[in-house]
C-alpha positions in Angstrom: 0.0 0.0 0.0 0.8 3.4 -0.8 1.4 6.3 1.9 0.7 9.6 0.2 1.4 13.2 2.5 0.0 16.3 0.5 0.9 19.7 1.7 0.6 23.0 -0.1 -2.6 24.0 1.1 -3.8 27.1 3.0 -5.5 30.8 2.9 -5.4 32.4 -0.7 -7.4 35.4 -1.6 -9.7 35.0 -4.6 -7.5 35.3 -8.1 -4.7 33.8 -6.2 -2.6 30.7 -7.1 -1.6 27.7 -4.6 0.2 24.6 -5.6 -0.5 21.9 -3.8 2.0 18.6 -3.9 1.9 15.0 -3.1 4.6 12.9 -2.1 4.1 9.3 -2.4 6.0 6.3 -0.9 7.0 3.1 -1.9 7.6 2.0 -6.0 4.4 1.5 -7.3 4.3 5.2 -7.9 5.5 5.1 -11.8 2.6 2.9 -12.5 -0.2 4.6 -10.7 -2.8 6.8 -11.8 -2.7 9.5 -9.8 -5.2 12.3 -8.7 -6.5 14.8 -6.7 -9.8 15.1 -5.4 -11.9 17.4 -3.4 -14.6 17.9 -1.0 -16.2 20.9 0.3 -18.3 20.8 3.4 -22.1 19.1 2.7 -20.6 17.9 -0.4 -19.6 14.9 -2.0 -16.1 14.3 -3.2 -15.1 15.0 -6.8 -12.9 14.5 -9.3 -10.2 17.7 -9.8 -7.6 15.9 -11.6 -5.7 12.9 -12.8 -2.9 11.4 -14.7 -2.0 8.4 -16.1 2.0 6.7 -15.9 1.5 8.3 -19.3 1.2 11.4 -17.9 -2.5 11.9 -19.8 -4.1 13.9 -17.9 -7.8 14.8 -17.2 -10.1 17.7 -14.9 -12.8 17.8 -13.9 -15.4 20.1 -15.6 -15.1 22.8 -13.5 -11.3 23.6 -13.7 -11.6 25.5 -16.8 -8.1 25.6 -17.6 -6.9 27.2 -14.3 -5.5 23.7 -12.6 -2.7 21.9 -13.8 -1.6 18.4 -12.7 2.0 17.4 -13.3 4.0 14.3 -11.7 7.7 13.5 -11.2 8.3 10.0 -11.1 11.9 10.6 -10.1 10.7 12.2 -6.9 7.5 10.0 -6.4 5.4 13.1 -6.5 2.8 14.2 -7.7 1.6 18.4 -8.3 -1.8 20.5 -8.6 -0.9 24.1 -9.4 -3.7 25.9 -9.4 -4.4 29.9 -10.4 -7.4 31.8 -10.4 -8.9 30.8 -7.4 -12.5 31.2 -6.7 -14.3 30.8 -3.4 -16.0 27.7 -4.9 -12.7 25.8 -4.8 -12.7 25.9 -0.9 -12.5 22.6 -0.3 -10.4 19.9 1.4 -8.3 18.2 -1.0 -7.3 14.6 -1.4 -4.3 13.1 -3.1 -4.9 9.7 -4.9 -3.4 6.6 -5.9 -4.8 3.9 -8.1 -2.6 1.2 -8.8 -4.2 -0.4 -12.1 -2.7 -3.6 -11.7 -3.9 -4.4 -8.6 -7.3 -2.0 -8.3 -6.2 -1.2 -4.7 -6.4 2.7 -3.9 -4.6 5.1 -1.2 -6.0 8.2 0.1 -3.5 11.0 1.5 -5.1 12.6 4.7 -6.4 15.5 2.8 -4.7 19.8 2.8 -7.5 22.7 3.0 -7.4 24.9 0.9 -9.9 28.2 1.7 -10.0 30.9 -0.9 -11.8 33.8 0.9 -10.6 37.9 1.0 
């Protein structure tokens, strides 16, 4: 099983930019899919981002071109940099890993992120 620690969360006025990053251990890291997923309070969680050992990536509708997810397979990490932040991205957000192979799934323990002036 995977151990994933995000960080890069916190307090960003709207317009702002944060990038959040996930550090994953072990080696199954270069043939996960990875993503990041949110949930805001009352809500259910969703689909921000994803990418394939491939590095094909997909958002979800909402991003609109201001997220971008990245990985680094030398450094077993994964990235979400995203800019123009709205106050309808306050969420907490999750880093994922889906090993394809085996179907088994790891959660990271989830950053906030709260985009408020």
């Amino acid at each position: 099983q995977v151990q994933l620690v995000e960080s890069g969360g916190g307090l960003v006025q709207p317009g702002g930019s944060l990038r959040l990053s996930c550090a994953a251990s072990g080696s199954m890291f270069r043939i996960a899919v990875m993503g990041w997923y949110r949930q805001a309070p009352g809500k259910q969680r969703e689909l921000v981002a994803s990418i394939n050992p491939a590095s094909s990536t997909k958002y979800g509708d909402f991003v609109k071109g201001r997220f971008t997810i990245s990985r680094d397979n030398a450094k077993n990490t994964v990235y979400l940099q995203m800019n123009s932040l709205n106050p309808e991205d306050t969420a907490v957000y999750y880093c994922n890993a889906y090993n394809v192979i085996t179907r088994g799934s790891s959660w990271g323990q989830g950053t906030q992120v709260t985009v408020s002036s």
